[in-house]
C-alpha positions in Angstrom: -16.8 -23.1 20.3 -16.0 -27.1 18.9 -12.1 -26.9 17.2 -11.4 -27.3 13.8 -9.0 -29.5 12.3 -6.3 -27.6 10.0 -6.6 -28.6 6.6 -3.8 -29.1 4.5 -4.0 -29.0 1.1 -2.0 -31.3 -0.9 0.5 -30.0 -2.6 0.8 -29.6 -6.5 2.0 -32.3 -8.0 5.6 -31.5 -9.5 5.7 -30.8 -12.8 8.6 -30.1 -15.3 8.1 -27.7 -18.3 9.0 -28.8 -21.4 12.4 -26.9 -21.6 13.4 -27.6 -18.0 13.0 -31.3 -19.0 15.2 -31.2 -22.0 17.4 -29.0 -20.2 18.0 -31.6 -17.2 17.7 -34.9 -20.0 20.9 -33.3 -22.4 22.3 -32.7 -18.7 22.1 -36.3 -17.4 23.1 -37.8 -21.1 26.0 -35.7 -21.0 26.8 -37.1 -17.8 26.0 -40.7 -18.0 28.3 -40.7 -21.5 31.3 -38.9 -20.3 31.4 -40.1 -16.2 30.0 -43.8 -16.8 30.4 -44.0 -20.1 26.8 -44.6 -21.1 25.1 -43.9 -24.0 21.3 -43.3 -24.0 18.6 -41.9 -26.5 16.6 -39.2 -25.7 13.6 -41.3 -25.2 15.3 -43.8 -22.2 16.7 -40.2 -20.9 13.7 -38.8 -20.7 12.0 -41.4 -18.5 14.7 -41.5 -16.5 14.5 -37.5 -15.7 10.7 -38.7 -15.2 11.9 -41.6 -12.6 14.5 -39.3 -10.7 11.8 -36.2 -10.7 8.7 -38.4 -9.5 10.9 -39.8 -6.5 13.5 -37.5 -5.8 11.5 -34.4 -6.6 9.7 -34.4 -3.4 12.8 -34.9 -1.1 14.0 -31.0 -2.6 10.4 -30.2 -2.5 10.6 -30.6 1.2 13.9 -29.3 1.5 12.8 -26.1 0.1 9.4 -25.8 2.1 11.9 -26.1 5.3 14.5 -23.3 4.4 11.4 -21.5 3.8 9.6 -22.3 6.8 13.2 -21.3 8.4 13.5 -17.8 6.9 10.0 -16.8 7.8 10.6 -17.4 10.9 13.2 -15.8 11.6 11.8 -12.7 10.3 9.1 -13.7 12.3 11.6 -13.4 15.5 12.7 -10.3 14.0 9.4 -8.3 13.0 8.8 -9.8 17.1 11.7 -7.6 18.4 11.2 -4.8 16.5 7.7 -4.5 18.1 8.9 -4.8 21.5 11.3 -2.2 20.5 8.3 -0.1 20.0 6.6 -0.1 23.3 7.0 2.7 26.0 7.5 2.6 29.6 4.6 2.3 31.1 4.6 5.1 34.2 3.0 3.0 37.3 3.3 6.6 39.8 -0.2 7.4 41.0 
C-alpha cells in the first residue's frame, strides 16, 4: 500500500468584521492620542489596524492553534487513562 502525503489545507485568510475593525481602530486612536500623543483620522487608523492584523494576526493565529493543540491533548492523555482504567484482569490460570 504506496503512503500518502498529509495534506494541509491553508488556513483562512484572517478576516476582521466590520465592527471588530472599528472596535480595534477607536481602540488604537484612543491610544496613540492619549499614550503618544498622536492624532490620526479614521482612514490612516484603519490601515494601520489592516497593517498590524495582516502581520501580526498570524503570530496569535498560531498562538491559538498551539493552546489548542495543547488542550486536546491533554484530554487526549486523559480520555487514554480513563480507558486503561477500564480494562479487567486478565485471568492467565489454565
Amino acid at each position: 500500500m504506496a503512503s500518502r502525503a498529509i495534506r494541509h489545507k491553508k488556513p483562512p485568510e484572517l478576516k476582521l468584521s466590520h465592527d471588530d475593525k472599528m472596535h480595534l481602530s477607536g481602540l488604537l486612536q484612543s491610544y496613540l492620542l492619549e499614550e503618544l500623543d498622536q492624532e490620526l483620522g479614521r482612514f490612516e487608523v484603519e490601515f494601520l489596524v489592516d497593517h498590524l492584523a495582516k502581520y501580526m494576526g498570524p503570530l496569535f493565529y498560531n498562538m491559538g492553534v498551539l493552546d489548542a493543540r495543547a488542550l486536546l491533548e491533554k484530554q487526549m492523555d486523559d480520555l487514554s487513562d480513563a480507558f486503561y482504567g477500564l480494562e479487567r484482569p486478565i485471568d492467565k490460570r489454565s
